[in-house]
C-alpha positions as CSV (number, residue, x, y, z in Angstrom):
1,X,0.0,0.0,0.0
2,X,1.4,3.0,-1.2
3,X,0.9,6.8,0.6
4,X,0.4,10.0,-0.8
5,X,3.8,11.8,-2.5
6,X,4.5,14.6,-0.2
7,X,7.2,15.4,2.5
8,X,6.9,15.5,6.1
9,X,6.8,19.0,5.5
10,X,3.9,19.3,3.1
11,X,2.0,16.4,4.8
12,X,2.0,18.8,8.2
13,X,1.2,21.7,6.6
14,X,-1.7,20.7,4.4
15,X,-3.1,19.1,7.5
16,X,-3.1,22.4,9.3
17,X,-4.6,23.7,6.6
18,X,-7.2,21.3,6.8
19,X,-7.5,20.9,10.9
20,X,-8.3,24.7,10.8
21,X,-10.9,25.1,8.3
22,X,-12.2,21.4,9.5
23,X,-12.7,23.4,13.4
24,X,-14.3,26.6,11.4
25,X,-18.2,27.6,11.7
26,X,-17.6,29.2,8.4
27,X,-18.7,26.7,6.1
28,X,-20.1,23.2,7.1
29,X,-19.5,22.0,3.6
30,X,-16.2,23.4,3.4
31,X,-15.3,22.2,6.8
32,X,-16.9,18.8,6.5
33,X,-14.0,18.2,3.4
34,X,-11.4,19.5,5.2
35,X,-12.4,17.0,7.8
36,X,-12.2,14.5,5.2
37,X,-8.5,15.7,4.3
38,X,-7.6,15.7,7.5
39,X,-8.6,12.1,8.3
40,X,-7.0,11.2,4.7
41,X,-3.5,12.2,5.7
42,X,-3.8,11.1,9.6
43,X,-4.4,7.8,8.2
44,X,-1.5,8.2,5.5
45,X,0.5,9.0,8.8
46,X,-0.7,5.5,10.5
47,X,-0.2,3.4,7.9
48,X,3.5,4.9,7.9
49,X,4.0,3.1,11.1
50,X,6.0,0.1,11.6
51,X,4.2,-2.9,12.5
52,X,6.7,-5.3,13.0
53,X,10.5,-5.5,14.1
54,X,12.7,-2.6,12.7
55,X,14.3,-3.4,9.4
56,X,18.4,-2.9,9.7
57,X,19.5,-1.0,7.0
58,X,23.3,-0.8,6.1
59,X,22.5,3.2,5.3
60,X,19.5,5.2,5.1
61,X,17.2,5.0,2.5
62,X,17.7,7.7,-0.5
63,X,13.7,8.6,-0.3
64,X,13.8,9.4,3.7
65,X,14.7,12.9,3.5
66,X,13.8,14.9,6.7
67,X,14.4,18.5,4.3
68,X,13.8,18.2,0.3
69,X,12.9,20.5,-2.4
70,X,9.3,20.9,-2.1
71,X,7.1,19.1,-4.9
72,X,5.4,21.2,-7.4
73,X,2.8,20.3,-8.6
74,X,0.4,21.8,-12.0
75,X,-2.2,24.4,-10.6
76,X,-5.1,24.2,-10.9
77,X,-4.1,20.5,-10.0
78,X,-4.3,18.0,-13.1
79,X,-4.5,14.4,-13.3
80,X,-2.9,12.3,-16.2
81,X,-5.0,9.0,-16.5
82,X,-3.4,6.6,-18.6
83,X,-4.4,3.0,-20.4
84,X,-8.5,4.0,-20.9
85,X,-10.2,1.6,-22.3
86,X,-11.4,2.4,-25.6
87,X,-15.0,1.2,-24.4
88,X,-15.8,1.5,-21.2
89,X,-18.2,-1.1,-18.8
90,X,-21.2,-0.8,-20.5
91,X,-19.5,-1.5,-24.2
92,X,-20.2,2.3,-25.2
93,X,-17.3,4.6,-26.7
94,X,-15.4,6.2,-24.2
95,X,-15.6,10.1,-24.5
96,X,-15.0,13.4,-22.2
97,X,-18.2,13.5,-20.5
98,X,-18.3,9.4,-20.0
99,X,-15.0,9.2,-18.1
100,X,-16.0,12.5,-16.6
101,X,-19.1,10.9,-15.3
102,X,-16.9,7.6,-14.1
103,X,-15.0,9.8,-11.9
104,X,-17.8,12.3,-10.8
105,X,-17.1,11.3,-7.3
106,X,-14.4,13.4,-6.9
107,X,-16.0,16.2,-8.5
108,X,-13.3,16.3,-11.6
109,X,-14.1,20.2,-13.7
110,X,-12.9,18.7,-16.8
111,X,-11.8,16.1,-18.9
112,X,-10.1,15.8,-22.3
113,X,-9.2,12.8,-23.9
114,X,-5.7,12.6,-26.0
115,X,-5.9,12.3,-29.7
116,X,-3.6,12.5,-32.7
117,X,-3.5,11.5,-36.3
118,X,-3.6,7.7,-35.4
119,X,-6.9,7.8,-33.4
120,X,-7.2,7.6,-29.0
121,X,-4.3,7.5,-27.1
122,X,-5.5,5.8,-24.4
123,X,-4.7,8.9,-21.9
124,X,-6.5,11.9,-20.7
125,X,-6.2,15.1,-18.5
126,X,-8.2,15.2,-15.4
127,X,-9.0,19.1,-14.1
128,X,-9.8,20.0,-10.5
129,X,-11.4,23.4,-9.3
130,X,-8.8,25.6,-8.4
131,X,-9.6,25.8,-4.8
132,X,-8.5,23.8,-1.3
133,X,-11.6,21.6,-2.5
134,X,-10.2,21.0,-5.5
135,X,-7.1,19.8,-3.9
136,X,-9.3,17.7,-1.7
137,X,-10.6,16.1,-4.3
138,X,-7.3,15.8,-7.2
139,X,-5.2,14.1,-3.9
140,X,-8.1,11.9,-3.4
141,X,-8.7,10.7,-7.5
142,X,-4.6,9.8,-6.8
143,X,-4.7,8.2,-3.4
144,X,-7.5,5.9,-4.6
145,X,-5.7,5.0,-7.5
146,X,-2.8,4.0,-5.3
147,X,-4.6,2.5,-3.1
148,X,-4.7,0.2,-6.3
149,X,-1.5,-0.3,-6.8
150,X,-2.1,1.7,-10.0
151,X,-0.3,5.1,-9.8
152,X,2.6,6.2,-11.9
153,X,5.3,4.3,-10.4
154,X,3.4,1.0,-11.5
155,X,2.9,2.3,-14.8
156,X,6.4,2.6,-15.6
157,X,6.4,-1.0,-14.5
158,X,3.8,-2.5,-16.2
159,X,5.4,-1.6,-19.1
160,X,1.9,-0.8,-20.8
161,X,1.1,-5.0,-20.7
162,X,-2.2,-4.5,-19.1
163,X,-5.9,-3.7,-19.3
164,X,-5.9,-1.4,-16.1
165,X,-6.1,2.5,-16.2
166,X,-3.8,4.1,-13.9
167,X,-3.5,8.0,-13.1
168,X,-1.6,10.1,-10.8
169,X,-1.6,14.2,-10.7
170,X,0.8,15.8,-12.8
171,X,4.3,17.2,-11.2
172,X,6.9,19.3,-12.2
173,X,8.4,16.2,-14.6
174,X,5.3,15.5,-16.2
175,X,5.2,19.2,-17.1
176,X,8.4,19.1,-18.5
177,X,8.7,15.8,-20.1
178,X,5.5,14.7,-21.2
179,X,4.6,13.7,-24.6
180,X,3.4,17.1,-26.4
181,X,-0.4,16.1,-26.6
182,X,-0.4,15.7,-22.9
183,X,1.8,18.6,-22.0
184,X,-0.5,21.0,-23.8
185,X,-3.1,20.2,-21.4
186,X,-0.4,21.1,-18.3
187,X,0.8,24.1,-19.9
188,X,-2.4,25.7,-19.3
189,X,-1.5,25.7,-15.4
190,X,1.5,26.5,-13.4
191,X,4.1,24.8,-11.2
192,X,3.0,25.4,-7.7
193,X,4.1,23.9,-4.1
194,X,2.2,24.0,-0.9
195,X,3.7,26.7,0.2
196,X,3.3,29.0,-2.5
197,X,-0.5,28.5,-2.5
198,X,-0.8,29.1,1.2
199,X,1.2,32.2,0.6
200,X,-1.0,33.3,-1.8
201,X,-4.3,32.7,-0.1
202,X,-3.2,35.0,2.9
């Protein structure tokens, strides 16, 4: 089981984020998804833990990094789905507004399919609202794809062998060195980190 891609840094600061718009009379709807963030990452944090006898490890692992370059990520946050189906359960065509509707649950703004001279390319860029809600939702579409064992990482691995979509939201190197269809899509955002949108929403 995989977590979520962000420092100890990022993970603490998003979830303050959350905890204090989760504890605001503000909004109930806005505070009832921060809630839902919150628990999201507290549970990321849990399943962290160790549950057995320490490993022994001849030096440190090269991803345990207590300070690192913060992540940036395409704002609004995007979502690169790859491996569609070119028919999807119900033997109709796969378009926008289908895999739109397939992933209505976390409240995607837009889809587009990749094409090219050949026909489908099997890919498409998720949009999220450009908003903390939006967030919400882009790091949930990715969790519950890892959850799946079906993020980028595997992927790569798969080596494109198998009938399963995967998806994971689009970072600084997918911004850079995606193919061009795909980058068109995330060069309609910017490269962002936690800590610049924070900044800015103050």
């Amino acid at each position: 089981m995989s977590s979520l891609v962000f420092s100890t840094k990022e993970k603490a600061e998003i979830l303050q984020h959350a905890n204090g718009v989760a504890n605001s009379p503000k909004s109930l709807e806005n505070a009832a998804k921060h809630r839902a963030l919150e628990m999201i990452l507290m549970e990321d944090a849990e399943q962290l833990k160790p549950s057995g006898p320490p490993m022994i490890y001849s030096r440190p692992p090269k991803r345990v990094r207590l300070e690192r370059k913060e992540e940036r990520f395409v704002w609004p946050l995007m979502a690169i789905v790859a491996n569609i189906p070119t028919a999807l359960e119900n033997d109709a065509y796969v378009t926008n507004e289908k895999l739109k509707t397939q992933f209505s649950e976390f409240s995607a703004t837009k889809v587009t399919l990749m094409w090219d001279a050949l026909g489908f390319r099997r890919m498409a860029v998720v949009e999220f609202e450009k908003n903390w809600t939006g967030f919400y939702c882009a790091i949930s579409f990715e969790k519950s794809f890892e959850l799946m064992c079906r993020g980028k990482t595997q992927w790569i691995e798969s080596k494109k062998c198998d009938s399963s979509m995967y998806a994971w939201l689009a970072r600084e190197d997918d911004y850079h060195n995606s193919d061009d269809y795909v980058k068109m899509q995330l060069h309609r955002g910017d490269l962002k980190t936690i800590s610049e949108l924070q900044q800015e929403e103050e």
